[in-house]
N, C-alpha and C positions, 0 to 999 in steps of 0.2 A: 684556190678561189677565195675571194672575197666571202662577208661576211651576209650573205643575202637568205631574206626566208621566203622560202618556196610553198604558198599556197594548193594546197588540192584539190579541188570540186570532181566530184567522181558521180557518172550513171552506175546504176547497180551492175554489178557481172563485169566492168569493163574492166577493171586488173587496178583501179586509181592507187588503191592499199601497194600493190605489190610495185608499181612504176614508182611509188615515192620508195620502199625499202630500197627497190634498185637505183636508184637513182641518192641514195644515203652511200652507196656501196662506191659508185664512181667519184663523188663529190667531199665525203667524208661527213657530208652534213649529218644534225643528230635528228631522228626520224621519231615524230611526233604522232601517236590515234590515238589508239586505247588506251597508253601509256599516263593523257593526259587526263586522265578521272582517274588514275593514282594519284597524282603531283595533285587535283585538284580537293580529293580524299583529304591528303596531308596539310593542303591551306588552310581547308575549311572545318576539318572536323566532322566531316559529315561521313556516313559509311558507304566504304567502296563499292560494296555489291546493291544498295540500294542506290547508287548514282549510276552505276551498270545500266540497271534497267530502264533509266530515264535520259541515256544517252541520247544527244539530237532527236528529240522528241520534244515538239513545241507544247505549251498549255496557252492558257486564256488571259494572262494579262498582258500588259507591255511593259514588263523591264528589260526591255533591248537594250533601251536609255543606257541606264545603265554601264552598257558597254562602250559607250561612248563616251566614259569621263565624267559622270555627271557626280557632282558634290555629296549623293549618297548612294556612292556604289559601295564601301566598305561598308555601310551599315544592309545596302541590302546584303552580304554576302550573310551577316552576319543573324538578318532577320529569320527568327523560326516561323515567322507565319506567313513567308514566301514558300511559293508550291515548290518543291526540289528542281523542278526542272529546270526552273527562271535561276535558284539561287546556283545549279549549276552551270549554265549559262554564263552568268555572271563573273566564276570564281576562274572558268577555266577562259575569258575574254583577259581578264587582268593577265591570267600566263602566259597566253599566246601574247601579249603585249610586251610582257618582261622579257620572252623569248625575243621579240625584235630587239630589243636593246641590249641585250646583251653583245657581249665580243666573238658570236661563234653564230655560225650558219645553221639553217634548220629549214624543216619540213614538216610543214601542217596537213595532215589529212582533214576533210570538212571541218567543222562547229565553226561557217561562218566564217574563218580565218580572213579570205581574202575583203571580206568587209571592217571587220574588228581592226585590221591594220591599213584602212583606208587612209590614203596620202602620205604613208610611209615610203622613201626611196628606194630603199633595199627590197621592196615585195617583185616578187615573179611570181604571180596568179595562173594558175593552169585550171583548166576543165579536160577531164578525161571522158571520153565517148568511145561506143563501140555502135556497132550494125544491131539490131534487137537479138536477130536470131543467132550471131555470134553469142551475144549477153546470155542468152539462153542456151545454148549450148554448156557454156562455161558454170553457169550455176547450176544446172543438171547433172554434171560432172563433181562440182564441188560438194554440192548435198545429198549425189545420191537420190534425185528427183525424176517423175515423169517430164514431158514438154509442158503439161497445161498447169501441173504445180509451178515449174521452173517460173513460167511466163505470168502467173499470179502471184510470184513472190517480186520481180523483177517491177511490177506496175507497182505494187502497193508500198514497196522498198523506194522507190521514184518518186512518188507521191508524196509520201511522208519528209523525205529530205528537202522535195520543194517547199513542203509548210512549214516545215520548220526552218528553213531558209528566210521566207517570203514573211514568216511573222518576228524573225529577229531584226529585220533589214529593212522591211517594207520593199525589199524590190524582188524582179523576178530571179527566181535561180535557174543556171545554166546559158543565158543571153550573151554570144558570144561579145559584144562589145565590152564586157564587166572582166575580160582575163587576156592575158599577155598570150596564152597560146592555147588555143584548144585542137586538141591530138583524137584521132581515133586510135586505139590500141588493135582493130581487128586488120587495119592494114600494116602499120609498124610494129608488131609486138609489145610489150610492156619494155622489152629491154631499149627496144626503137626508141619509146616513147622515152624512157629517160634521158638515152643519150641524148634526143634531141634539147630536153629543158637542157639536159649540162653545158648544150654546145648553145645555147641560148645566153644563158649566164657567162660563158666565154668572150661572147660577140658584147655585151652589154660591160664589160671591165676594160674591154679594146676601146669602145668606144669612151667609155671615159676615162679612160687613161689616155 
């Protein structure tokens, strides 16, 4: 396959994390989440486990900007009297960026991705969704949870990804018109779900080819 990067937007519980490893597995692409507040760690200088905790978690100003190119993105990266959030924000927008330019294929879990590389060629934007009560099931099983823990963790998980979406971006998160394919994982599985982006990117190299 060509050289294409593969966006994530994921509902909480729906498998989004595991559809992108599986989908690294068929494709060969290099799979991007967690991984990326290491890589952003070693840009920035900033420490790993204090950028842990402020993973996709918005604050209060607006250096979205920022991610958009603007003439002092390197000085924000670089400003200490940016709140950690925004400067991570910032540091991990420039990689997912470098990641598109690069010669090799990749896979972004959330932080924004499928905005951060708006009007790039090569992006295939996914939104992964499941049924509530599936989502709930599956994070009751993952943590070890009652139903009404699972279903409190699933809203407030939800919520938080949408503000922080909604305040990097200014638009809504999850709007199916904003992504190339939105999959529910409770009816095709997570494995479904990959095959299907693979065989999406298959159909998109035909046709331009």
């Amino acid at each position: 396959m060509k050289n294409y990067i593969v966006t994530i937007a994921r509902q909480y519980g729906s498998g989004g994390r595991l559809v992108g490893e599986k989908l690294s597995e068929i494709t060969g692409f290099n799979f991007y989440d967690k991984n990326l507040i290491t890589l952003a760690a070693q840009k920035s200088g900033l420490s790993s486990d204090a950028l842990h905790t402020v993973d996709e978690k918005a604050t209060n100003s607006l250096l979205y900007t920022l991610a958009l190119g603007s003439s002092s993105y390197n000085h924000g990266i670089q400003n200490v009297n940016l709140p950690i959030n925004d400067r991570l924000f910032v540091v991990q927008s420039e990689i997912i960026k470098e990641l598109s330019e690069a010669n090799e294929g990749a896979i972004i879990v959330g932080r924004c991705a499928d905005y951060v590389l708006s009007g790039k060629p090569n992006v295939v934007r996914v939104f992964i969704t499941a049924d509530f009560n599936h989502r709930v099931e599956e994070v009751m099983a993952r943590h070890d949870l009652n139903k009404s823990q699972a279903e409190d963790l699933i809203i407030k998980t939800d919520k938080r990804r949408a503000n922080y979406y909604s305040y990097y971006t200014g638009e809504k998160w999850g709007k199916a018109d904003k992504y190339d394919l939105v999959i529910s994982t409770d009816r095709v599985g997570n494995d479904g779900a990959a095959q299907l982006i693979a065989d999406y990117i298959k159909m998109l190299e035909e046709k331009n080819n």
